[in-house]
C-alpha positions, 0 to 999 in steps of 0.5 A: 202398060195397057193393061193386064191379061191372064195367059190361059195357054202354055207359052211356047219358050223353046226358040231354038227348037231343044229336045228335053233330056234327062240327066242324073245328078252326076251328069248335071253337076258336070254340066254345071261344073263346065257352065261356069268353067266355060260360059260361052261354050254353047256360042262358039259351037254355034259359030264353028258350026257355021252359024253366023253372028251379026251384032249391030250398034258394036264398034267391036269384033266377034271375037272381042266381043265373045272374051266381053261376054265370057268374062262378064258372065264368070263375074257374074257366076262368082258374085252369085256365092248364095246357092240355094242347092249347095251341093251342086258343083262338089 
């Protein structure tokens, strides 16, 4: 590290150029109830969509590599049993 610098400005994080929407709480636990049914969904729309995806440094395919990621995030969302907001997905 070089050093330490204060950020005076907003940061810009909206890489894929998303319009804010607002949602009500039942529309928000169904989208976190599919989240964690179906992690990649976001990825594979992408892919019909006629997005390409390159990955380098993989001795694998699209498509296996999609089931890794698919299964390693459900792992993921199953370890994290500690919710702050309980009420989320009921």
């Amino acid at each position: 590290m070089r050093g330490i610098k204060n950020i005076n400005s907003d940061l810009d994080i909206n890489v894929f150029n998303a319009k804010e929407v607002s949602v009500n709480q039942k529309q928000f636990q169904k989208v976190m109830s599919d989240y964690e049914n179906d992690p990649t969904k976001g990825i594979r729309q992408m892919q019909m969509g006629g997005t390409t995806v390159i990955m380098t440094g993989k001795d694998s395919n699209s498509v296996k590599f999609a089931k890794e990621q698919e299964e390693r995030l459900k792992n993921q969302i199953k370890k994290d049993n500690n919710r702050i907001e309980l009420d989320i997905v009921k």
